[in-house]
N, C-alpha and C positions, 0 to 999 in steps of 0.2 A: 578108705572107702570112697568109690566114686559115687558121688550122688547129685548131680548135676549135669548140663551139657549146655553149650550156646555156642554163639559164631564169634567171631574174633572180627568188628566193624571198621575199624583204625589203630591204626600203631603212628605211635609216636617213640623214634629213639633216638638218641642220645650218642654220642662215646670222646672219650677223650677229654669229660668236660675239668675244669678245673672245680675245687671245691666253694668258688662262688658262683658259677656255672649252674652246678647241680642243686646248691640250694634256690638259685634262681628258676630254675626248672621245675623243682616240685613246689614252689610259690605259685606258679601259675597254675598249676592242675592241684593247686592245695583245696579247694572246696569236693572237688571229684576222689581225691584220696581218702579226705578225713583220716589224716594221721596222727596217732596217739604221740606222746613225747617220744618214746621209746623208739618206735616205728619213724618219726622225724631225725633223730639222731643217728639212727644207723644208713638211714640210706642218702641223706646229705652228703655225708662223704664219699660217694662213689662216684666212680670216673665216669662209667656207663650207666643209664638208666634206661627205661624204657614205661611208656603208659598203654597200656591195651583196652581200648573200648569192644564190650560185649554184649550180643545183643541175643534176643530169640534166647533167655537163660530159661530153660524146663526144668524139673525136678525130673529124676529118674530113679527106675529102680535099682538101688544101689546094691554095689557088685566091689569086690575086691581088688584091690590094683595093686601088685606086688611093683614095689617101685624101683627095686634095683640099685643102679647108680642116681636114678633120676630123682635128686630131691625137692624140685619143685611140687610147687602146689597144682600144680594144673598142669596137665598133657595134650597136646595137639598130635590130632589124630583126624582123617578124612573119614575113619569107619568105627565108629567107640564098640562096634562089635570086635574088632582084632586084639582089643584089649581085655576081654574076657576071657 
């Protein structure tokens, strides 16, 4: 269910990091994440990261989003009506 919307204000990415890299990475944006252990241990190890700041977040009335291939949690879209 989509029940949300907002802008996408910064990105910060990442790629290729080594795995003290990446832990170094999410150390600096560790208060913005608030990650639990679980959520600390799995994405430490990744080559790629990325942090997205969002802004303008509304509640909306929620609608269904068949996801497909897409298993992310959030979709980027210019018109969240194409997605209905």
């Amino acid at each position: 269910m989509v029940t949300h919307r907002g802008v996408i204000s910064n990105i910060v990415e990442k790629y290729k990091m080594t795995p003290e890299e990446s832990v170094a990475f999410i150390k600096k944006y560790d208060s913005e994440l608030n990650l639990s252990k679980a959520q600390y241990d799995r994405w430490s190890i990744k080559k790629c990261l990325a942090v997205y700041e969002i802004t303008d977040i509304e509640e909306i009335l929620p609608f269904k989003y068949d996801r497909k291939s897409n298993m992310d949690d959030w979709i980027i879209t210019n018109n969240i009506n194409q997605l209905k």
